[in-house]
N, C-alpha and C positions, 0 to 999 in steps of 0.2 A: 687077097689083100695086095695091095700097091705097093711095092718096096720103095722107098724115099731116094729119089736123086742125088739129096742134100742137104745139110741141115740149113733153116736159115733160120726159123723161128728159135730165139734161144728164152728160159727163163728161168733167172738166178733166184733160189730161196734161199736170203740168210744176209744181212748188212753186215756181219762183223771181219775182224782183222783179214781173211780169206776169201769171204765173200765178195766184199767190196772190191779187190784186186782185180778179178774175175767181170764182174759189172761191169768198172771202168772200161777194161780192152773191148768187151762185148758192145757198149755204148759209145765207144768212140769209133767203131768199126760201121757197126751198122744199127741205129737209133732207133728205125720203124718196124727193123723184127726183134728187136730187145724190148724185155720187162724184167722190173723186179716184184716177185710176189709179195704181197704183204697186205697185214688186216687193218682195217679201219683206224684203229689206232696208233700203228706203227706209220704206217701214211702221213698221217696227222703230224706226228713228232715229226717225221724226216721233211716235211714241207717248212716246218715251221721252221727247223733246226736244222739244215740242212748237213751232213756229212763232209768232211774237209780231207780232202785224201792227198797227202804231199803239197799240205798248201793250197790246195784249188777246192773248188766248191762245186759239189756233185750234185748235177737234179736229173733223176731218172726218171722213165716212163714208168709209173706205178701200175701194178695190175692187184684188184681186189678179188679174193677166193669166190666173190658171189658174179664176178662176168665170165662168159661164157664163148666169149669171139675171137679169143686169142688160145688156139690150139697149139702146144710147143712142139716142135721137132727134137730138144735136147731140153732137159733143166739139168740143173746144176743143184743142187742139195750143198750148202754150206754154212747152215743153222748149229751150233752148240746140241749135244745129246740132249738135253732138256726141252730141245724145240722142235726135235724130229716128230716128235705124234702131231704135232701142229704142223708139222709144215707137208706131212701125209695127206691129213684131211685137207688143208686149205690148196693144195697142187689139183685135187679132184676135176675141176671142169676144166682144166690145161690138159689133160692127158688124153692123149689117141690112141688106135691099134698099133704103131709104129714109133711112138715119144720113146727116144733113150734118157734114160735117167742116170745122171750120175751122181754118188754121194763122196763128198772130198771131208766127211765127219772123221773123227782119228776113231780109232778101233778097229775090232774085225768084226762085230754085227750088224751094222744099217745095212747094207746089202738083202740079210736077210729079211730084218724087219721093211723093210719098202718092197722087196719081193713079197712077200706075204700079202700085200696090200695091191700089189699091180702086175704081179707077174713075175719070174724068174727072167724070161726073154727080155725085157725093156731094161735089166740091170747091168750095167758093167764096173768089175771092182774097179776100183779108182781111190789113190788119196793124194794130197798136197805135202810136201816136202819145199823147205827152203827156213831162207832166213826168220825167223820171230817178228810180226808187224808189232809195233809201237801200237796201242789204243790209251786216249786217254781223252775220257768222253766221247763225244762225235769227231772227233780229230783222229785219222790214223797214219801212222808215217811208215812206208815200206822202202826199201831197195832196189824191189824188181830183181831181188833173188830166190826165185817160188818156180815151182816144174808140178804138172800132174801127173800124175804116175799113174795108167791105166792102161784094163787088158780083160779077155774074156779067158777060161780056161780052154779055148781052142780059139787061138789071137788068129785065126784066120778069119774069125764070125764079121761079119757085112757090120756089125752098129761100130768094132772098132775102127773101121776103115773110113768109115761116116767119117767119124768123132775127129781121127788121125787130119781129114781132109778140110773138115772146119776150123780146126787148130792152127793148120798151116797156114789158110786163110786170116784168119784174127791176127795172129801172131801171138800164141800161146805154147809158151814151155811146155812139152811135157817128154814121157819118155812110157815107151810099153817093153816091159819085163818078159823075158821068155816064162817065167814062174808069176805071175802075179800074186798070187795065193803068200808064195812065199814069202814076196817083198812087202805083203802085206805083216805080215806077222812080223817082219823086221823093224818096220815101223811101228807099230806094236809096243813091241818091247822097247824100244826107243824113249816111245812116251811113258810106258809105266815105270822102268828105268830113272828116267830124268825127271818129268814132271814133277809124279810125284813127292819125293824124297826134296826137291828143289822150292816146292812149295810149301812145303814145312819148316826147311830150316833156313828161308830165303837166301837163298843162293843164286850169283849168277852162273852162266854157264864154264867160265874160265875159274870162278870159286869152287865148283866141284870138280875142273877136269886136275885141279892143283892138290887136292887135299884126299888123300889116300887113304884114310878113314871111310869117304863119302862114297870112292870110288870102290872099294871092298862090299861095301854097302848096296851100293848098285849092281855088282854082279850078284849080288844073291838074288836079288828081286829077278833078273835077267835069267838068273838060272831055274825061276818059277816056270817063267814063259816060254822057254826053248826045251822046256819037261813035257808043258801041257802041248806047243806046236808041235813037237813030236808027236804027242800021243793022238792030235787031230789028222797025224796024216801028211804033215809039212815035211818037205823034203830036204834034207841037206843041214839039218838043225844044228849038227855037230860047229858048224862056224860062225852061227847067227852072234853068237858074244862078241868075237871079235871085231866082226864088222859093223856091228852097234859100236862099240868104240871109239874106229875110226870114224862115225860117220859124225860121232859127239865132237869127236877135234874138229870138225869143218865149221861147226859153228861160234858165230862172232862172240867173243869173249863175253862183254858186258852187257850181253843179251838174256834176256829171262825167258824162260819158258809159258807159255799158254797157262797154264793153272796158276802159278805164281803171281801172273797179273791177275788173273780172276781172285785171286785170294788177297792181293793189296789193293783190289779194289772192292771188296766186299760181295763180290759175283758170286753164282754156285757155283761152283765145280765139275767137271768130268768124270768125279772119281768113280762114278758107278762104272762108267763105260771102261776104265781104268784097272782098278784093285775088284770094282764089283763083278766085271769081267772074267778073273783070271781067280776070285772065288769061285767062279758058278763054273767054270769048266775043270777044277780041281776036284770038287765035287763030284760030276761026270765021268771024270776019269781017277778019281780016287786019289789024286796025288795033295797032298800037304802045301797050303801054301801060304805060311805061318806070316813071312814079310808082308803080303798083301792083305792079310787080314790086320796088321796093325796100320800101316800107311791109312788103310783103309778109316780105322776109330779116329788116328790122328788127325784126318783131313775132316770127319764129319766133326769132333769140336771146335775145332777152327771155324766151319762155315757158322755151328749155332753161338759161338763167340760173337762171328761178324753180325750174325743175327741180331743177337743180344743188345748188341752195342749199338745198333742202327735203331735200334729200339729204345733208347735211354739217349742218346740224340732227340728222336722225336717227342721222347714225354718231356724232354726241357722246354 
């Protein structure tokens, strides 16, 4: 097999608050080795309606799951958990012996689940860290305070060096961890931490870091997470709460978290990937993890709420 020069072909699965940040630099750098994967109907919508990112109006090179001529060198995985089995299957005729794949979904299982489907070799962890994008509708309003965070567990492997190289190229933030693994699980707990308790009692981000109720609150769920990353093997757990902490002070006050907008705007949720997460490995390892199993019930009334309600909207 031929080891790749370089990345050039790149392609993004996923339009939302993450994805599109990613596209734009990709499409504005280099147009005729960029696509955005997407099925027949999603095409359809973003033609019609086209995405408005900071104001401006985005038309990508669309690529559909059923063409077959556009081989990627690098996708980019930025689909919501609920779009990951689709956006496995529809990647299918994009993938070669040498396609790196990255998945910037919050958690710590897509790696596996897209290994399972294309290989352990093409995967390298990876996630998105930065400010909260504004979505509201086709409209998203970011910053340009967003970094990738990725690395292999021996960060000497040839796809990070790619990856490092085309980055530099685009001019894409990111940053590779001596531990990946580890920085993964801190983000982790991050999100199950804040999201979710955030999306229940809507809160912004400066309404929880102020209310010490919220934030006792949150260290328990935290201390779910640096129970079970211990017990997976994660190194150095003993400090992971704190520096989830500080990393919650770095964000913009009257900013909301990912699920909070999903849930004021009627969207599903993360929570599997989330509370259903940090269920299933309590389980595995035996450990009790009584806060995520309530987060957990709290969040699925909400969603058959919103359900409900969209539903009695409609019979009007």
């Amino acid at each position: 097999m031929m080891t790749m020069k370089e990345i050039k072909k790149v392609i993004v699965c996923g339009l939302g608050a993450i994805g599109t940040i990613y596209a734009d630099k990709f499409q504005q750098y280099d147009p005729e080795n960029f696509r955005v994967l997407v099925n027949e109907e999603r095409k359809a919508k973003y033609l019609k309606n086209p995405i408005s990112f900071n104001g401006r109006i985005l038309n990508f090179n669309y690529l559909l799951p059923s063409e077959k001529d556009f081989k990627a060198d690098l996708i980019i995985v930025a689909t919501k958990f609920n779009g990951l089995d689709d956006a496995i299957r529809e990647m299918k005729n994009c993938v070669k012996d040498d396609t790196i794949i990255l998945s910037l979904l919050n958690g710590v299982t897509s790696e596996d689940i897209i290994a399972a489907a294309y290989g352990k070799e093409k995967l390298l962890y990876s996630y998105f860290i930065g400010h909260s994008s504004v979505r509201t509708g086709n409209s998203i309003v970011h910053d340009d305070v967003n970094n990738i965070v990725f690395g292999a567990e021996n960060n000497l492997n040839k796809n990070v060096l790619l990856v490092k190289e085309c980055f530099d190229r685009v001019g894409i933030h990111y940053t590779i961890p001596e531990d990946i693994k580890r920085s993964m699980w801190l983000k982790f707990m991050l999100n199950v931490s804040a999201n979710q308790p955030t999306a229940i009692l809507k809160m912004t981000f400066g309404e929880m870091l102020r209310n010490h109720n919220f934030m006792d609150l949150s260290m328990k769920i935290m201390e779910e997470v640096r129970d079970i990353a211990k017990a997976e093997g994660i190194h150095n757990t003993d400090t992971m709460i704190e520096e989830t902490i500080e990393h919650l002070h770095t964000m913009i006050p009257e900013g909301k978290t990912s699920m909070l907008q999903d849930v004021e705007a009627g969207r599903k949720t993360e929570v599997e990937m989330f509370a259903g997460t940090v269920i299933e490995f309590g389980k595995k390892h035996n450990i009790p993890t009584p806060y995520n199993s309530i987060l957990r019930s709290m969040i699925k009334i909400i969603e058959e709420d919103n359900i409900l309600k969209a539903n009695e909207k409609l019979r009007v």
